[in-house]
C-alpha positions in Angstrom: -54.9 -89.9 -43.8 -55.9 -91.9 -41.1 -58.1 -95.2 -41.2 -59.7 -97.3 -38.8 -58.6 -101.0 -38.6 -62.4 -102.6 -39.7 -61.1 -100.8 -43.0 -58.6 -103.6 -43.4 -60.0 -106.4 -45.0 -59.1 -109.8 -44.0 -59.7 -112.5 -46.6 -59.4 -116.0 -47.0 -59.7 -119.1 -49.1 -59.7 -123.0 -49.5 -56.7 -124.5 -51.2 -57.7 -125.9 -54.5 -55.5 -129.5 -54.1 -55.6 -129.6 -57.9 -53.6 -126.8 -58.3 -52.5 -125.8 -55.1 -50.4 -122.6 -56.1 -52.6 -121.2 -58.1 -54.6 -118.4 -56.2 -58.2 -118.1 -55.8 -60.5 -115.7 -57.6 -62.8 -115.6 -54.8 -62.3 -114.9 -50.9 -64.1 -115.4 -47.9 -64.3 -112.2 -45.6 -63.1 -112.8 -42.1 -64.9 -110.4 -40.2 -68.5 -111.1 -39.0 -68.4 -111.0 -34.4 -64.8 -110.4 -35.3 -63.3 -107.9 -32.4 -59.8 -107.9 -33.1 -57.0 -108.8 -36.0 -53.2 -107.9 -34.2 -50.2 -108.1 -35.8 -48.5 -111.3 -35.0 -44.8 -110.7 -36.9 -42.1 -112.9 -36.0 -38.2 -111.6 -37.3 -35.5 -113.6 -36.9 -32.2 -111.8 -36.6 -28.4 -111.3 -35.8 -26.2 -108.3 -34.4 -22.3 -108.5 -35.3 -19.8 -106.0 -35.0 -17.5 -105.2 -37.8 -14.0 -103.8 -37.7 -14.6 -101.8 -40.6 -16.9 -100.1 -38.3 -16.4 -98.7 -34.6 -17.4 -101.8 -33.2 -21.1 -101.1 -33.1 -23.0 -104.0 -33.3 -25.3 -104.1 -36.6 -28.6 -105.7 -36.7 -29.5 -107.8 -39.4 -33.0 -108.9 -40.1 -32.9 -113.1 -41.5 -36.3 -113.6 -41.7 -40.1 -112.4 -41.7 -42.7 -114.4 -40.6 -45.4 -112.4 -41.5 -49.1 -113.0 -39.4 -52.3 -112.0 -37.2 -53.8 -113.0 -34.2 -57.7 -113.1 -35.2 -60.1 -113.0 -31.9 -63.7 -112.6 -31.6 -67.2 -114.8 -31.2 -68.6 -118.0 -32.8 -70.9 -117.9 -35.6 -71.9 -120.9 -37.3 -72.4 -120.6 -40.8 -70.0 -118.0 -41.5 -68.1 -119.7 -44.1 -64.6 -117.8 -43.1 -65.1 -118.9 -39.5 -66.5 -122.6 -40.7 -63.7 -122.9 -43.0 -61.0 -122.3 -40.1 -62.9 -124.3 -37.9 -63.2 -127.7 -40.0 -59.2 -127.1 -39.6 -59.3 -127.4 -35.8 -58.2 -131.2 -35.5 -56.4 -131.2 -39.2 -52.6 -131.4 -38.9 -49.9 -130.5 -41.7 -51.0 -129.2 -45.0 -54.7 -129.6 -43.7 -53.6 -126.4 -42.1 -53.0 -124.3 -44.9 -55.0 -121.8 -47.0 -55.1 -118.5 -48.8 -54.8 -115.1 -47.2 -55.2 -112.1 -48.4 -55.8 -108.6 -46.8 -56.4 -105.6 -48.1 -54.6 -102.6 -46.7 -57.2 -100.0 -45.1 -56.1 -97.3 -47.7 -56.8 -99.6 -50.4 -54.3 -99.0 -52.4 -52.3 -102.3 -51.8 -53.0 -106.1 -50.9 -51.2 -108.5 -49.7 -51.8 -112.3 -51.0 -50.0 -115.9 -50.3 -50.5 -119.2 -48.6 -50.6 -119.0 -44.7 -50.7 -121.7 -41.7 -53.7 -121.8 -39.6 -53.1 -122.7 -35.7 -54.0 -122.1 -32.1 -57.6 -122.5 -33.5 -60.3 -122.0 -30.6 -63.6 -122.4 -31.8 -65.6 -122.4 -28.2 -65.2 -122.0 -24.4 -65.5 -119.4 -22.1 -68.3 -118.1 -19.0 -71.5 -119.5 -19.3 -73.0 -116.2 -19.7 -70.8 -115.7 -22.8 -71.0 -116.5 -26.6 -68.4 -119.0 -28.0 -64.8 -118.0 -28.7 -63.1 -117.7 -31.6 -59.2 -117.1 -32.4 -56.7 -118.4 -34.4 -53.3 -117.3 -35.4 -52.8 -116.7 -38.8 -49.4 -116.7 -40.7 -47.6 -116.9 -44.2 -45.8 -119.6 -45.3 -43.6 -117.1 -47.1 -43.9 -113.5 -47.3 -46.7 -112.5 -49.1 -46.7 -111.0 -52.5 -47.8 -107.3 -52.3 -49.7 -105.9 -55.4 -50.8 -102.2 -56.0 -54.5 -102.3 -56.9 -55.2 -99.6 -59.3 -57.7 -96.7 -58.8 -61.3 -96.9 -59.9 
């Protein structure tokens, strides 16, 4: 079955600094003037050849970085955009928050701490509304849970 990528849901949340791992029961939906979420993966790896093979280099895969490019307008009082954009001059672990997205199908999300950057919260033509992007990506990869039926 086929789904459409607004399907995906996109979800984020404050860091409670009190208990910092501990995820959030409630998320913030980031999707209102939002035009485009793209796959922003970054995999480290290595090729080697082996002599117990023919030589053929093998590719091994190190590491998964695991994130999204967000893009779209400015809209104040959106508290998913407001959130990312009270980040925009924070450095370090005034970066960080919880992400969680929700496969289209619905049958799986995916749920972890992630590093906000390349935050844009305006510019562009006059004749324009106010940008928006950011680039968001896991800390570590992010746990995947089934979500049951019903």
């Amino acid at each position: 079955m086929r789904h459409k990528n607004a399907e995906r849901q996109h979800l984020v949340a404050p860091i409670d600094v009190e208990a910092p791992e501990t995820a959030p029961t409630e998320f913030l939906p980031l999707e209102t003037y939002i035009t485009n979420i793209e796959a922003a993966n970054t995999e480290e790896s290595e090729s080697v050849a082996y002599y117990h093979g023919d030589g053929t280099p093998e590719t091994e895969v190190l590491s998964i970085a695991k994130g999204y490019n967000v893009t779209g307008e400015r809209y104040y009082g959106d508290p998913a955009q407001d959130l990312i954009a009270e980040m925009e001059g924070e450095l370090g672990e005034g970066r960080k928050l919880w992400h969680k997205i929700i496969r289209a199908d619905k049958e799986v999300e995916f749920t972890g701490i992630a590093t906000v950057s390349e935050i844009v919260v305006d510019g562009g033509e006059a004749g324009v509304n106010e940008a928006f992007s950011c680039t968001i990506t896991y800390d570590r990869y992010p746990e995947k849970t089934e979500v049951p039926a019903g």
